[in-house]
C-alpha positions as CSV (number, residue, x, y, z in Angstrom):
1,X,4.6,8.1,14.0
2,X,7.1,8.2,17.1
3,X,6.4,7.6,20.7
4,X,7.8,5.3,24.1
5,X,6.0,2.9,25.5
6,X,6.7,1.2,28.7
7,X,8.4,-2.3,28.3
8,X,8.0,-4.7,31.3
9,X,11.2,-7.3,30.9
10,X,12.4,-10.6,32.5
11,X,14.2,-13.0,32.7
12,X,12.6,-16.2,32.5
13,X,14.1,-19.7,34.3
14,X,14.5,-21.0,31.0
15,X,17.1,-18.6,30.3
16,X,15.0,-15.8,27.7
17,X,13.9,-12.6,28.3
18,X,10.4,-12.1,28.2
19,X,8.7,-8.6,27.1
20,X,5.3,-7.5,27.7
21,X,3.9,-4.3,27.7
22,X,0.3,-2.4,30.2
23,X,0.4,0.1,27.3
24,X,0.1,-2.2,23.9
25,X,-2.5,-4.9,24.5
26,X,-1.5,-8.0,22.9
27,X,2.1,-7.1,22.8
28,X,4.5,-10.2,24.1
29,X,7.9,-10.7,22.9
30,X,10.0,-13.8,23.6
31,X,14.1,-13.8,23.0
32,X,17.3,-15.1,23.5
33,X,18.8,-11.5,24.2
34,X,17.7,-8.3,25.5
35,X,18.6,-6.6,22.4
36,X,17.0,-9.5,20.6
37,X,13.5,-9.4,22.8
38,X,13.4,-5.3,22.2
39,X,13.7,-5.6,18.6
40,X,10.9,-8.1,18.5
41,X,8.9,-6.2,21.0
42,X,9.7,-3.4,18.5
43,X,8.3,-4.8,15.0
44,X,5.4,-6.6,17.0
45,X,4.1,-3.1,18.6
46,X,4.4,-1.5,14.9
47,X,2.6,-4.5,13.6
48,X,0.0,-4.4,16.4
49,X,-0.5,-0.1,15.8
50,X,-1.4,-0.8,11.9
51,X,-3.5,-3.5,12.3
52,X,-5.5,-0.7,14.6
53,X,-5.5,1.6,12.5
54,X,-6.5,0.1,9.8
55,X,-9.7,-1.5,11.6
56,X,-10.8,2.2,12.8
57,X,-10.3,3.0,9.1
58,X,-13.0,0.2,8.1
59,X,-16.5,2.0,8.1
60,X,-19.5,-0.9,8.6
């Protein structure tokens, strides 16, 4: 599955970028680099999109 999100980053005072998204709820993403913060804001949204699937997959 591929798609684009939009990615919301800054710069915090204490000197890391910070990376939040409107369109994955839950996903925030803390680094020392840009490239850094991405990559985690990366694995965390592919982390967040299995975990959703699998609970639609669960039948009560």
């Amino acid at each position: 599955m591929e798609g684009s999100i939009q990615i919301h980053l800054e710069k915090l005072p204490e000197g890391v970028y910070l990376a939040t998204s409107d369109d994955i709820q839950g996903l925030v993403a803390q680094g020392r680099t840009i490239k850094e913060t991405l990559k985690i804001a990366r694995d965390i949204t592919i982390k967040l999109l299995e975990s959703l699937e699998k609970s639609k997959s669960i039948t009560l």
